[in-house]
C-alpha positions as CSV (number, residue, x, y, z in Angstrom):
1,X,11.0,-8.0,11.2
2,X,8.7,-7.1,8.3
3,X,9.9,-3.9,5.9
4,X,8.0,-2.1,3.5
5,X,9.3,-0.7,-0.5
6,X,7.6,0.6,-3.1
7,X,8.6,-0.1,-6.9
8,X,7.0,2.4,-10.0
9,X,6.4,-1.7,-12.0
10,X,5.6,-5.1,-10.5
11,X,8.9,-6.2,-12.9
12,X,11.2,-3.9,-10.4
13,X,9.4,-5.3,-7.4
14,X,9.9,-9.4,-8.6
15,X,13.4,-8.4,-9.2
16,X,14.6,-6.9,-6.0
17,X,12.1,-9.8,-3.9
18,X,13.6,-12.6,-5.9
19,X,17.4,-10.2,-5.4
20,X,16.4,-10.2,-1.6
21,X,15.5,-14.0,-1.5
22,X,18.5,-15.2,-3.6
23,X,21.1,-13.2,-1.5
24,X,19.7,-14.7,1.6
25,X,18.7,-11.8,3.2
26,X,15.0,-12.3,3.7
27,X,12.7,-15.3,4.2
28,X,10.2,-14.0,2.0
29,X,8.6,-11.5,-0.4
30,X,5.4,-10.1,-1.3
31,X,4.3,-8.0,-4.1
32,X,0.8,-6.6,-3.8
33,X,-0.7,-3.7,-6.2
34,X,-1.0,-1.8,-7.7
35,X,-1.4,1.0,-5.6
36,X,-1.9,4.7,-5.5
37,X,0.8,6.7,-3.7
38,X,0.4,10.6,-2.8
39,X,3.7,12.0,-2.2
40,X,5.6,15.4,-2.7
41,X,8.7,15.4,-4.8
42,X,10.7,18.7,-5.7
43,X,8.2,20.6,-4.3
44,X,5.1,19.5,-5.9
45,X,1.9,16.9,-5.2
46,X,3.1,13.5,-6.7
47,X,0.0,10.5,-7.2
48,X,1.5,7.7,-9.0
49,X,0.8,3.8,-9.6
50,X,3.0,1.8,-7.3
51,X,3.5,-1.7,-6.2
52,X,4.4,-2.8,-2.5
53,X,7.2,-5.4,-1.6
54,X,6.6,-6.5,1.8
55,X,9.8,-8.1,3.4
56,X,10.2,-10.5,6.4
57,X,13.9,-11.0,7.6
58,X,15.5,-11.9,10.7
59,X,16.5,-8.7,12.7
60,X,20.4,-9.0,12.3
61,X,19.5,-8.9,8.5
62,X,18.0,-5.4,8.6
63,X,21.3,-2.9,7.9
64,X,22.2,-5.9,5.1
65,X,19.0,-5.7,3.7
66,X,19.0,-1.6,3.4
67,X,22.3,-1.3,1.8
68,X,21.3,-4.2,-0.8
69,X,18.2,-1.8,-1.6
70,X,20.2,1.5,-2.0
71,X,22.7,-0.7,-4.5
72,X,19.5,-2.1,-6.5
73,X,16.6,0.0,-5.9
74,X,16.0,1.9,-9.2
75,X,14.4,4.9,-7.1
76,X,17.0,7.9,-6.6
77,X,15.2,7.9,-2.8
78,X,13.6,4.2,-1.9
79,X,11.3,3.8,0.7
80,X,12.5,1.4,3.3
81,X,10.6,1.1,6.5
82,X,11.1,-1.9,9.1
83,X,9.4,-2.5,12.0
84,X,9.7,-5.4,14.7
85,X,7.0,-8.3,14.5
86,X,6.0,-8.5,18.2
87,X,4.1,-11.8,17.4
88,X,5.3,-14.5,15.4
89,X,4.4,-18.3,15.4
90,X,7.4,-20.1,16.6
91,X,7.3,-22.3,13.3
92,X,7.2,-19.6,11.3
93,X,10.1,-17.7,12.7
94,X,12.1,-21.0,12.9
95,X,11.7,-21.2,9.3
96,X,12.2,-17.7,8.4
97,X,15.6,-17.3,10.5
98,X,16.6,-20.9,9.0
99,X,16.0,-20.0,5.2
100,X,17.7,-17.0,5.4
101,X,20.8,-17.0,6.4
């Protein structure tokens, strides 16, 4: 699977990938940014600087990975979405499934 967060600094972002990787929940982490996010937050138009952590994880890993985030996530509401790779090299997915768990 591949999952999606957003973090307000690339620090927050390095901590929960490296958090993510170290607890053996995901294969690996990406941090790209920054970038602008549009958003509505108690009632008002929200733009603000962001950075994107990309996850990839094996699917039993997905319910561990979004209670680790809700524990460690410094947003009140994170932004965790997961969808399911339909296509991935057999290599790859051998070594992501064997790294991390």
């Amino acid at each position: 699977m591949i999952g999606w967060t957003t973090c307000e600094t690339r620090e927050d972002a390095l901590r929960l990938a490296r958090g993510l990787v170290e607890a053996k929940l995901a294969a690996c982490a990406q941090i790209s940014g920054p970038l602008t996010s549009v958003y509505r937050w108690d009632g008002r138009i929200e733009a603000a600087e962001e950075y994107r952590l990309t996850v990839k994880f094996p699917a039993r890993a997905e319910p561990s990975i979004r209670a680790w985030l809700e524990t460690h996530h410094p947003y009140e509401v994170p932004q965790w979405v997961a969808v399911t790779a339909t296509a991935v090299s057999e290599k790859y997915l051998n070594w992501a499934e064997g790294d991390s768990t």
